[in-house]
C-alpha positions, 0 to 999 in steps of 0.5 A, a space after each residue: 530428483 526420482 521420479 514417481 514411477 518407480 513405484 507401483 501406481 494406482 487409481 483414485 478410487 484404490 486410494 479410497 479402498 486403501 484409507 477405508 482399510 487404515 492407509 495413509 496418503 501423504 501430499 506435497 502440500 496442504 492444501 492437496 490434502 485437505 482437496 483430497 479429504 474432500 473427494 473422500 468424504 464426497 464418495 462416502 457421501 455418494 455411497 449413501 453412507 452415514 458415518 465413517 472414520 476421517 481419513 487420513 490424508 496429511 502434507 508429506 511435512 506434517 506426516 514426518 512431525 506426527 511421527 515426531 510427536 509421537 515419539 516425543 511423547 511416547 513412553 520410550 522416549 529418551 534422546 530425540 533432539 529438540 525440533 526448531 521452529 520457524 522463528 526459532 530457526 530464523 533467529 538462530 541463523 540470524 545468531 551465526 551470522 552476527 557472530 561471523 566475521 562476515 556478518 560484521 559487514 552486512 547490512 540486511 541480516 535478516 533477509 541474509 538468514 532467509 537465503 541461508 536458511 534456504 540453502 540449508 533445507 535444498 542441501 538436504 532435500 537434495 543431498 548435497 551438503 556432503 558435495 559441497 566442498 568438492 567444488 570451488 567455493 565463491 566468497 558467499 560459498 565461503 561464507 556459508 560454510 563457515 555458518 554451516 559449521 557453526 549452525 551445526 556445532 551450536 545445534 549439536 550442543 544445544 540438542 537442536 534440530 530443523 525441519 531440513 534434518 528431522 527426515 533424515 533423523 526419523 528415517 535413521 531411527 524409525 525401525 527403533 521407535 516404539 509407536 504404531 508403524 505405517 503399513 500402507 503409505 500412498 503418495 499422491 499429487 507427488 509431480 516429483 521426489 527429491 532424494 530425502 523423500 525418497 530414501 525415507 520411502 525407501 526405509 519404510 518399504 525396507 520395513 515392510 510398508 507398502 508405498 503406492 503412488 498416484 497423481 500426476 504420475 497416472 495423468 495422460 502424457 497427451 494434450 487433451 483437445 479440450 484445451 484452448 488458448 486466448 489473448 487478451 488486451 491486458 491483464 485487467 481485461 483478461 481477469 474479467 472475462 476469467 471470473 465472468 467465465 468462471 460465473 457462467 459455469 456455477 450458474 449453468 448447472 445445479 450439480 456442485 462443480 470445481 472451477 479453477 483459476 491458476 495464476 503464475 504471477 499471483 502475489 501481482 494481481 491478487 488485489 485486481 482478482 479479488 475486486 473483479 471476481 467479487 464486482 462479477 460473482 458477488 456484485 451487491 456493493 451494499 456488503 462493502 459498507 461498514 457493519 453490514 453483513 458480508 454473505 460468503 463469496 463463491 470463490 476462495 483465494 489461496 494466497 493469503 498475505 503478510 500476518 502484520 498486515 491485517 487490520 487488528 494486527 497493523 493496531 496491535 503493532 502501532 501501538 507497541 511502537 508508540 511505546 517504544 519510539 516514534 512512529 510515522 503520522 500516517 501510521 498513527 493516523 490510520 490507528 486513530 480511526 481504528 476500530 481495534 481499541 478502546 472507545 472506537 465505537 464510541 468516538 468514532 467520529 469524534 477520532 475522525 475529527 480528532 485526526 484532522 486537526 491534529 495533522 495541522 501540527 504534527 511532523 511526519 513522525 510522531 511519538 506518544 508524548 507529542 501524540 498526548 500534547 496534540 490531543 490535549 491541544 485540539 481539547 481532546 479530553 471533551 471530544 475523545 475522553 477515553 482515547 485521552 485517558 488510555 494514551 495517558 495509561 500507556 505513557 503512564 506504563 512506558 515511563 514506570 513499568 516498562 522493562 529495559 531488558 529481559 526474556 522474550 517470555 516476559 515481553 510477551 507479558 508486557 505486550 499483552 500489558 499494553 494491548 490491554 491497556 488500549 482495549 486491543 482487539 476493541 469493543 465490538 464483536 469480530 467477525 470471523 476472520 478477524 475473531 481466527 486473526 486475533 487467535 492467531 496472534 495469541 499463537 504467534 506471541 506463544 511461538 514468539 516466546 519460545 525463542 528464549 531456547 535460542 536467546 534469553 535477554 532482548 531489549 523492548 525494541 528488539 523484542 518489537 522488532 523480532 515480533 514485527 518479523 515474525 508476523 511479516 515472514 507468516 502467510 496468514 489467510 482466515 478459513 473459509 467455507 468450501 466454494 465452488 471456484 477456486 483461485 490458486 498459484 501454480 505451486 498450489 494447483 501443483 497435483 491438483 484436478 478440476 472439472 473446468 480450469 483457466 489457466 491466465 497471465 502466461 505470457 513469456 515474461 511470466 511462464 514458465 517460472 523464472 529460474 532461483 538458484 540459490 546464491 549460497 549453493 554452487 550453481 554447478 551443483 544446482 544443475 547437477 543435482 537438477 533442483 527444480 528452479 536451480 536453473 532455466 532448464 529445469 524451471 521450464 521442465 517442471 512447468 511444462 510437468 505442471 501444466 500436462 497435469 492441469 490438461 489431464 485434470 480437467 474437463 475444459 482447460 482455457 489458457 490465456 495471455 494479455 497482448 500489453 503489459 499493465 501501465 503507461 509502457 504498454 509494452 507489447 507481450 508475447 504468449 509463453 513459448 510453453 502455449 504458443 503450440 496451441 492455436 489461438 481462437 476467440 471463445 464464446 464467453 457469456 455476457 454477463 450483466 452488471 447491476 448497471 446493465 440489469 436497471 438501464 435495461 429494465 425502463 426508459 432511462 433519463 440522462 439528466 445533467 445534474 451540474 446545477 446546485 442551489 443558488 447562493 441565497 443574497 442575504 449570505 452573499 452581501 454577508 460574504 462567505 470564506 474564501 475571499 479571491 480563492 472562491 474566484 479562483 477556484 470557479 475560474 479553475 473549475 466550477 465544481 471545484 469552488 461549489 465543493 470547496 466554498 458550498 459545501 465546506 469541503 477541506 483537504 487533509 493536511 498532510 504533516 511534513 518535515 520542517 516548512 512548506 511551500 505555503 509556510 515558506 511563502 507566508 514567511 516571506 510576506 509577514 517578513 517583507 511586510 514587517 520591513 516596509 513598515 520600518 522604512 515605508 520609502 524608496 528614500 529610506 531604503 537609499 539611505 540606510 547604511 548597508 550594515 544597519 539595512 543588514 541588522 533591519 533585517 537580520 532582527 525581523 526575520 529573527 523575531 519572525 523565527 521566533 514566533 515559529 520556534 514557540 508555535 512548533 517547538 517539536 517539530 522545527 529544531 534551532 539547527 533547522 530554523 538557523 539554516 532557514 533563518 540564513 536562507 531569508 535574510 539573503 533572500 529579503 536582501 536580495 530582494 531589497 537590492 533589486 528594489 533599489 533599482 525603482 524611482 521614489 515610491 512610498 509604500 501606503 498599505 501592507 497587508 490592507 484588509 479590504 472588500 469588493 462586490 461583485 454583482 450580489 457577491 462580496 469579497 473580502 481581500 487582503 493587499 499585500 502592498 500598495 506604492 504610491 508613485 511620484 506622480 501620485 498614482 499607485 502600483 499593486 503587488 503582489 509578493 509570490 515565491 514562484 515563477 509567474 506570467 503575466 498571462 496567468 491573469 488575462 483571459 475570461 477564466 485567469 489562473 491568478 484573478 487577484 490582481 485583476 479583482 484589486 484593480 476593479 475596486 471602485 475607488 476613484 481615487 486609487 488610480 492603478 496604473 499598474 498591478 505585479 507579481 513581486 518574485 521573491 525567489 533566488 534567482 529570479 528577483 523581479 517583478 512580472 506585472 501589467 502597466 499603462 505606462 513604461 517604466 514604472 516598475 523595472 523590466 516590464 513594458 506597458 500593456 500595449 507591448 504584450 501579445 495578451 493585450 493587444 486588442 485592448 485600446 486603452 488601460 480602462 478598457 483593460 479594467 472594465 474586461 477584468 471587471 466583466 470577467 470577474 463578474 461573470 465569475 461572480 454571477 455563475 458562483 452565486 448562481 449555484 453553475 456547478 459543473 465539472 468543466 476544468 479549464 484545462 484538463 488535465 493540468 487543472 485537475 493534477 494538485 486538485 484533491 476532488 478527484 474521487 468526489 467529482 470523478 473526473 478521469 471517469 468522465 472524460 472517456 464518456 460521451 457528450 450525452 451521458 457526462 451528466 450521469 
């Protein structure tokens, strides 16, 4: 590595004296660049001029293709070798090591062609390749250089060459090239140069180019007072107090300023400083609401994300894989409610509706015949007539048009095909940044199809594929106008100067940069050579470069640490070793206001505790309502819950699943063990069926109960699974009939009896799942559950199971209960868990009087008649319109409720008494 001082250095105002007179300043990264462009175009502004050339100020990569370019396609041009692309490079590395023996045994091939890639361009910024087989390889060392070797025979024929060799090539060619030379060339923000920058500078000053430097090199090599440290308690907290500091310092003058936020771990919190700075900077929720429009925010962030992750794009590529194979249904989900294709305006809340009903049929992974048979199901030709009609285009297309094989030049052909098909990018006007994504993935397909120079015949799939990657592996983010703050990582704010700066999340975990030698290249060449993160040492040494640049840049430089890390560890952190030298304080940061604070602040407030709702009008509680028990246990659970859930009709997403659920499972074992009893209907007949015909009983119910699954979800539940599964039940109903056996007579008198109660004004309607009448002609209730249950689930004023209480209060003198039980049909744990007035009437449970919940009671009735009170309790509070967010045990109740976002529990239980009705 050389360091910048061994060229003359000037100031910043003798680089705009240096563009004016036709000088080129080169930086180490773009933006650099066009941030300096701005300074210059600032001081033209400030000397009142009107109009000026545009200076030229490009990343040092960009300088080396325009001379690139230039010879290209200057007259003389005769033999410069092809330069490859990213995607082109990529793919040909991915070639090589295909091709290898080693290759043969790797499971991640891509990713293995990203670190070799890597490699490739540190050899030659560092000039090591030439070292390489001076030290003793490892087997990935080995490995490498085979790749190498074929890398550099295949480009060599072919006429290729990378963006690691196209400086080493214009450097040894440059004084031969026929276009107009550089004769001044300033480095600026250069914090170090490696050993090819410096011998292409070298060749230009050989040639009479004048080479200056500036930047980091001229900055004070002292620490500034103006810089102070802070702690936080977390990250979350540390990143408020950043954006309402950075708000303070736009907000106090009218004079443009250039506040900066530098965050090491950046890709980690970008999601958290986007939120906070537009909650603080930008707090109008209004913007965030579909089709309004969204004012330019005060702040600009760096980092932009994956391409294939923008909305517009996620739809382009669901749609291609739905041509080509199965996809997941939350994938094909979200696709539906897209606003990129054809109708979605139009069906929008019919595709809403659409995507709820078919989820109740889907498997986890759906493709495009089965997408079309669902649709058609739910009468999607009436609801969503033009989803229907181009979903049937694109089958229509993938079964007689869609090519097996061919070039990437004619894929590209057919996924602009399809995309047509499905109205890609939709029908109503983009916005900016979605207008610049979609012109991005017009350049992305352009660069797609070039790679026919590396390979020619591809597949579909691999076509897919190799395009997903590609939008994976590019950093996109959509231009924005200029704004006063900036948000940056280090590698970005490298160079960088700043009127007032915070610099957060400098804990040791974080900062400095954690070392990244390269796994291919030998470590004891990584340190010699001192590549920046080749190894801890020199990690360190290029952060504390960066942060003694970031101190000299800017009027006032806050650093700051939070004391815990995120999550449920709070593990305790310590501030980076790199700031500790700096004496801790607790700066003085504006209060800012939220919308909240400015109305709470601006009259009297009126705390109002809005838990009650509309009662149920009688004539529609006589009716009867859906729902039946769950209204009582839902209300038992939580008010709010029943008021949402049977009030307002509130219903959860089906979530498709592989093969059977919980709940498919349990309605399995009831409609089979319902079918069973109808055969036998007596404990007699169950003694005296021959074990071989009790078998074949069961074996053909549970088969004709398979049966009717197997026509009902054909797709999605193949024969091998349901065999497994129709193995697994007949042993459990077996089971189960076994331990039944172990009962005095009974004769079983309802199955699945359609009955109803009333409650005060409050009618239920119930389902029995069976009801044996003793020898002694009273009658025992049970309920069949495929899970562990207790006894206590059913006591109390609010009970977790208030089934088997609510059977026990129908007034029909002539039932006599004298006991109610949980059937557990679960392997294992066959049984029965119930409450009786007697001992002995079902096997392993006592009478009441011997259980600790009902001790207190001094007779079976008076156990009635408490269930009858608690219920109609229950009743009255429904009917009564009690809605109040009160979870019987918290937070138990609430971790399966799916209500959390509507009632907002987890943001009441830290408030006060006074203010839960807000």
């Amino acid at each position: 590595m050389f360091g910048p001082s061994q060229y003359p250095q000037i100031s910043l105002e003798e680089v705009f004296k240096h563009l004016l007179a036709g000088g080129t300043v080169v930086t180490p990264n773009q933006r650099l660049a066009l941030a300096l462009k701005g300074k210059f175009d600032q001081h033209r502004i400030d000397q009142e001029e009107a109009a000026w050339h545009s200076a030229d100020i490009l990343s040092f990569t960009n300088f080396i293709n325009r001379i690139y370019c230039d010879t290209l396609y200057s007259a003389s041009f005769s033999s410069l070798p092809l330069l490859l692309s990213d995607a082109q490079e990529q793919a040909l590395w991915e070639s090589v090591i295909q091709q290898s023996e080693v290759g043969n045994a790797l499971l991640r091939i891509s990713q293995t062609a990203q670190l070799a890639r890597e490699a490739w361009q540190l050899a030659h910024a560092w000039q090591l390749i030439s070292q390489l087989g001076r030290y003793l390889p490892n087997e990935d060392g080995r490995a490498f250089l085979d790749w190498v070797e074929s890398y550099q025979n295949i480009t060599a024929l072919q006429g290729f060459t990378d963006q690691a060799r196209l400086c080493d090539l214009i450097a040894e060619c440059y004084e031969a090239l026929e276009i107009k030379k550089c004769a001044s060339l300033i480095c600026h923000g250069f914090d170090a140069i490696t050993p090819q920058q410096n011998e292409f500078f070298e060749k230009l000053r050989a040639l009479g180019c004048e080479i200056t430097i500036t930047g980091s090199s001229i900055q004070k090599q002292v620490l500034p007072e103006n810089v102070r440290r802070v702690e936080y308690l977390d990250s979350i907290d540390e990143i408020y107090h950043a954006a309402v500091w950075a708000r303070s310092k736009i907000d106090k003058t009218d004079a443009e300023v250039c506040v900066g936020i530098v965050v090491p771990a950046f890709a980690n919190y970008r999601n958290a400083l986007i939120r906070t700075f537009y909650a603080v900077l930008q707090p109008d929720v209004r913007s965030a609401l579909p089709g309004s429009d969204r004012p330019v925010a005060p702040f600009n962030v760096s980092l932009g994300l994956a391409f294939s992750s923008y909305p517009v794009i996620d739809t382009a590529f669901v749609t291609l894989a739905l041509a080509d194979r199965e996809v997941e249904f939350h994938q094909v989900s979200h696709w539906l409610r897209s606003p990129f294709l054809r109708g979605a305006e139009t069906e929008m809340g019919q595709r809403a509706l659409l995507d709820a009903a078919i989820r109740r049929s889907a498997g986890p992974m759906i493709s495009l015949p089965q997408l079309l048979m669902l649709v058609k199901r739910v009468n999607g030709h009436k609801s969503c007539p033009i989803l229907l009609s181009f979903l049937t285009e694109i089958d229509a297309y993938r079964l007689t048009k869609l090519p097996s094989g061919g070039s990437h030049t004619d894929f590209v052909r057919t996924i602009t095909e399809i995309l047509q098909l499905s109205g890609f990018p939709g029908e109503r006007n983009l916005n900016s940044d979605e207008y610049q994504t979609v012109e991005k993935w017009q350049s992305l397909l352009a660069d797609f199809a070039a790679l026919d120079h590396i390979t020619s015949r591809i597949t579909f799939h691999e076509a897919i594929s190799r395009l997903k990657w590609m939008a994976d592996d590019t950093v996109f983010q959509p231009e924005s106008p200029e704004a006063p703050i900036q948000i940056l990582g280090v590698l970005e704010a490298a160079g960088m100067s700043f009127d007032y700066l915070w610099i957060l999340g400098l804990s040791d975990d974080q900062w400095p940069l954690r070392a990244r030698p390269n796994p291919f290249l030998p470590l004891e060449l990584q340190r010699k050579a001192k590549l920046t993160f080749g190894s801890i040492q020199e990690s360190s040494a290029f952060c504390r470069r960066l942060m003694q640049g970031w101190f000299s840049n800017a009027e006032e430089v806050i650093v700051s640490s939070p004391k815990y890390r995120d999550g449920h560890d709070q593990q305790i952190l310590a501030p980076s070793g790199l700031i500790q030298s700096i004496p801790a304080e607790d700066p003085v940061i504006p209060k800012w206001l939220s919308h909240r604070d400015l109305i709470v602040q601006s009259c009297e407030m009126q705390r109002i505790k809005d838990n009650q709702a509309l009662p149920l009008p009688e004539e529609i509680a006589q009716q009867g309502i859906p729902g039946g028990t769950s209204i009582i246990k839902d209300y038992a659970a939580c008010p709010f819950r029943a008021w949402a859930r049977h009030r307002l009709d509130i219903e959860s997403f089906d979530e498709p699943h592989t093969g059977l659920d919980a709940r498919e499972r349990g309605a399995l074992v009831h409609q089979t063990l319902a079918d069973v009893w109808r055969r036998l209907n007596t404990k007699t007949a169950l003694d005296q069926i021959s074990e071989d015909d009790l078998q074949k009983l069961i074996a053909e119910i549970v088969g004709s109960a398979i049966s009717v699954l197997r026509k009902a979800r054909p797709a999605l539940l193949p024969d091998r699974f349901l065999q497994v599964e129709q193995r697994r039940l007949i042993r459990l109903i077996r089971e189960w009939l076994d331990a039944e056996k172990n009962r005095d007579c009974f004769t079983v008198i309802a199955i699945e009896e359609k009955c109803y109660i009333q409650l005060d004004n409050l009618r239920l309607s119930m389902r029995l799942d069976r009801v044996d009448e003793l020898a002694d002609g009273r009658h025992v209730i049970i309920d069949y559950k495929t899970s562990k249950q207790s006894i206590q689930s059913v006591l109390g004023e609010r009970p977790d199971e208030p089934q088997l209480p609510l059977y026990m209060t129908m007034p029909d003198p002539e039932l006599g209960v004298a006991g109610i039980a949980f059937g557990i049909v679960k392997s294992g744990e066959i049984g029965f868990v119930g409450l009786t007035d007697s001992s002995g009437l079902l096997p392993g449970i006592k009478d009441y009087s011997q259980l600790t919940g009902c001790k207190s009671f001094n007779s079976w009735q008076e156990i009635i008649t408490a269930f009858r009170q608690n219920l109609t309790n229950l009743a009255v509070g429904f009917c009564s319109g009690e809605a109040s967010v009160d979870p019987k045990k918290f937070p138990a109740t609430c971790e399966f409720c799916d209500l959390h976002m509507f009632c907002r529990i987890y943001e009441r239980v830290n408030d006060s008494p006074d203010e839960e009705g807000q």
